[in-house]
C-alpha positions in Angstrom: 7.2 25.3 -28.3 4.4 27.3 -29.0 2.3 28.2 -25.6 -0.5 25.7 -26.8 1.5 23.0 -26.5 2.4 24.1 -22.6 -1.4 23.0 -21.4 -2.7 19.4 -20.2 -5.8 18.7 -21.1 -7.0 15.4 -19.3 -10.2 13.8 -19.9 -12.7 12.2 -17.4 -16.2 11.5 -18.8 -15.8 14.3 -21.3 -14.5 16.5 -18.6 -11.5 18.4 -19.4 -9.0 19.0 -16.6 -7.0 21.8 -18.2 -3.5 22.0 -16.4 0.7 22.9 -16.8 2.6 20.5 -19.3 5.5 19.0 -17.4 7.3 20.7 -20.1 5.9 23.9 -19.6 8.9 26.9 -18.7 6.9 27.1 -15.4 7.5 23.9 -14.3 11.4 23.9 -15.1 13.8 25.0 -12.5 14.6 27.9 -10.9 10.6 29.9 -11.6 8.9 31.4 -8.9 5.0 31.9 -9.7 4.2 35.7 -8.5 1.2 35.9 -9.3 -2.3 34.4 -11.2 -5.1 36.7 -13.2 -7.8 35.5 -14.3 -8.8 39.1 -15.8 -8.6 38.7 -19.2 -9.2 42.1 -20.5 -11.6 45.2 -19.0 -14.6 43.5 -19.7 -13.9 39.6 -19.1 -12.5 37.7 -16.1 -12.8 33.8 -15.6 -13.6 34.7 -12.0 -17.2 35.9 -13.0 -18.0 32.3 -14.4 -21.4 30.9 -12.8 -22.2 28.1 -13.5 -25.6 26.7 -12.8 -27.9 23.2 -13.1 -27.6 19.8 -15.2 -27.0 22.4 -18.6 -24.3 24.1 -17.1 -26.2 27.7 -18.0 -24.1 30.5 -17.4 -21.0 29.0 -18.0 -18.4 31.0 -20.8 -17.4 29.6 -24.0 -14.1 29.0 -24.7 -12.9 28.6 -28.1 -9.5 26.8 -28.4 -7.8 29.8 -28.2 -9.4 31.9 -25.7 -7.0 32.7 -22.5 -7.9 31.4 -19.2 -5.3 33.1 -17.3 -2.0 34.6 -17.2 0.4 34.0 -15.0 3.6 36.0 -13.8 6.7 34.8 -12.7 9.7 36.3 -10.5 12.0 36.8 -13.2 9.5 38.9 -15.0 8.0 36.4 -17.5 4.3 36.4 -18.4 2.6 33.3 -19.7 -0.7 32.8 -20.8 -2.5 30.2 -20.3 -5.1 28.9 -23.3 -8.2 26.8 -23.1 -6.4 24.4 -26.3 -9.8 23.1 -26.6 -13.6 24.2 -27.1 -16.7 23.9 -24.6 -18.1 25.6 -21.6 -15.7 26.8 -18.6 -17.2 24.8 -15.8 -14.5 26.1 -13.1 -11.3 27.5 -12.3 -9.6 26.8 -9.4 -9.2 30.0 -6.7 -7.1 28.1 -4.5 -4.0 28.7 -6.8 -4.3 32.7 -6.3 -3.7 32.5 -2.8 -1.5 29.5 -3.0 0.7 29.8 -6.6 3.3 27.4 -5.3 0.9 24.7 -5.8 1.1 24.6 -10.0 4.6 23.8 -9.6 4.2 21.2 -6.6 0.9 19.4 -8.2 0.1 20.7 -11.2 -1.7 17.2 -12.2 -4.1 17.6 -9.2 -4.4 20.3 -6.7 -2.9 22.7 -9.0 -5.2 23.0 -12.2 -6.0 25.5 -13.4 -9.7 25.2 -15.1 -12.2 22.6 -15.7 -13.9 22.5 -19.0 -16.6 20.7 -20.6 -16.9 20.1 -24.9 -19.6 20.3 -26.3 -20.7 16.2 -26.0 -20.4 15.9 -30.0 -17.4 17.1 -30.1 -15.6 15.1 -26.9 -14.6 12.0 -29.0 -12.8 14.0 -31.5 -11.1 15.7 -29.0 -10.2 12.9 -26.3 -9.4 10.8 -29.8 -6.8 13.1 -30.5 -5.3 13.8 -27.2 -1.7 12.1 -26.3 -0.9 9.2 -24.0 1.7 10.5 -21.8 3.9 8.1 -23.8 3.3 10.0 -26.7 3.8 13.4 -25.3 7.0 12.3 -23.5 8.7 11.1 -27.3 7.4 14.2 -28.9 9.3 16.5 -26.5 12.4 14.6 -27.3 11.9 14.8 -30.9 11.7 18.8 -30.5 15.0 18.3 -27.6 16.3 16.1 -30.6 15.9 18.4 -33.1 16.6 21.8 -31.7 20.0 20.6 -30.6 
């Protein structure tokens, strides 16, 4: 799998709930999360996003490839964690530094890890290609299938 393929996106209203793939190494047993960074290089950290009124100024741009965090795990590993898609970060969610555990006990709810809104012509392309969970779930067998 390639790590874009590790992220959720799920789409309210043309917001983008950006979270762990059940398939995602994280979520698979025997990982302890250590630790979450936002800090995405010297000069740029997801934790300095503020946001502000109906046009959502001062929020960062995210690109489909721009990381939104990394996060460590006991055994050493280090996975980072891309936006997949493009718009304006709206949030992230803090609770997860002091509380890691919760990405692997809810990562549909609780334990997200940003929120993002496209840009509003681009939200039907996007949402229009997303999968149903159906979808998603025969994919990963395919690759199971296929790597076996």
């Amino acid at each position: 799998f390639s790590q874009l393929q590790h992220n959720n996106c799920i789409s309210f209203c043309r917001i983008c709930v950006i979270t762990l793939a059940e398939a995602h190494p994280l979520l698979q047993n025997g990982k302890t999360i250590k630790s979450i960074n936002y800090q995405i290089s010297a000069n740029c950290s997801r934790l300095q996003n503020k946001v502000s009124g109906k046009s959502k100024r001062g929020a960062q741009f995210l690109t489909e490839l721009a990381p939104l965090c990394r996060i460590s795990s006991s055994d050493g590993e280090e996975y980072t964690i891309y936006s997949c898609i493009r718009g304006r970060l709206i949030e992230v969610n803090e609770n997860i530094l002091s509380n890691p555990a919760i990405l692997q006990e809810k990562p549909s709810t609780e334990g997200y890890i940003a929120v993002v809104l496209p840009k509003f012509e681009e939200s039907k392309s996007i949402t229009q290609g997303l999968l149903t969970q159906k979808e998603y779930k025969e994919v990963l067998l395919k690759r199971l299938n296929s790597s076996s």
